[in-house]
N, C-alpha and C positions, 0 to 999 in steps of 0.2 A: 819400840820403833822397829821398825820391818826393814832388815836392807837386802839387797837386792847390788850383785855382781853383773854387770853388764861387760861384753865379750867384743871390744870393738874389731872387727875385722872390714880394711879398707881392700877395695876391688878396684884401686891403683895403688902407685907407691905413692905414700907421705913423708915429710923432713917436720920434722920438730930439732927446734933450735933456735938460737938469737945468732944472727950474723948469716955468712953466704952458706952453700950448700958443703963444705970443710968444716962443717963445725954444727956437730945433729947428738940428738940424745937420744935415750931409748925410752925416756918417761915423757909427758909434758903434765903440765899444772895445770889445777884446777881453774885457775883464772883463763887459762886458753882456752881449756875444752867450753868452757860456760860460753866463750867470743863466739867462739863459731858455732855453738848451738842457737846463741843472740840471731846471729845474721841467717842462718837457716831458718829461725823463727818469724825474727823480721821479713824475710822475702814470700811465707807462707801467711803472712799479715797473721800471726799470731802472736807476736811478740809480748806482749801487753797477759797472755796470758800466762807464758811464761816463766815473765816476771810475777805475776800471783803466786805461781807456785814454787818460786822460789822465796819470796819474801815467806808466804805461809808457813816455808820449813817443808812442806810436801815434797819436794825434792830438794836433795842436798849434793852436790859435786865435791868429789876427791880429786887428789890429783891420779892419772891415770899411770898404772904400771905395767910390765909386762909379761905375759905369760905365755907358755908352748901347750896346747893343748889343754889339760884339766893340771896342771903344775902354772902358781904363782910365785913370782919371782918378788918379795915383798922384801924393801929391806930394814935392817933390824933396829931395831928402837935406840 
């Protein structure tokens, strides 16, 4: 299996968290990041393919963590 580190950099500020803007994380889960990939999929009427390529196992979602330049902040088992 081939994996592959994707480097999210957002060109506004984002809040990950459950509850109001007082209450934010520095990680968010893989069931989130998959949401909002869903609905960028869905609005690009791709949705449908997707999900192929996640049923397939052709792509697979972690949850995401964070890092400064080429240093991963990964934490320990």
């Amino acid at each position: 299996m081939k994996t592959k580190i994707l480097k999210l950099k957002f060109s506004s500020n984002v809040h990950f968290g459950d509850g109001g803007l007082t209450k934010a994380q520095s990680t968010f889960r893989a069931d989130t990041l998959y949401s909002a990939l869903c609905i960028e999929a869905l609005g690009q009427g791709s949705l449908e393919k997707l999900k192929e390529l996640c049923e397939g196992r052709k792509v697979q979602i972690s949850d995401a963590l964070p890092f400064i330049k080429d240093k991963f902040y990964v934490p320990k088992p």
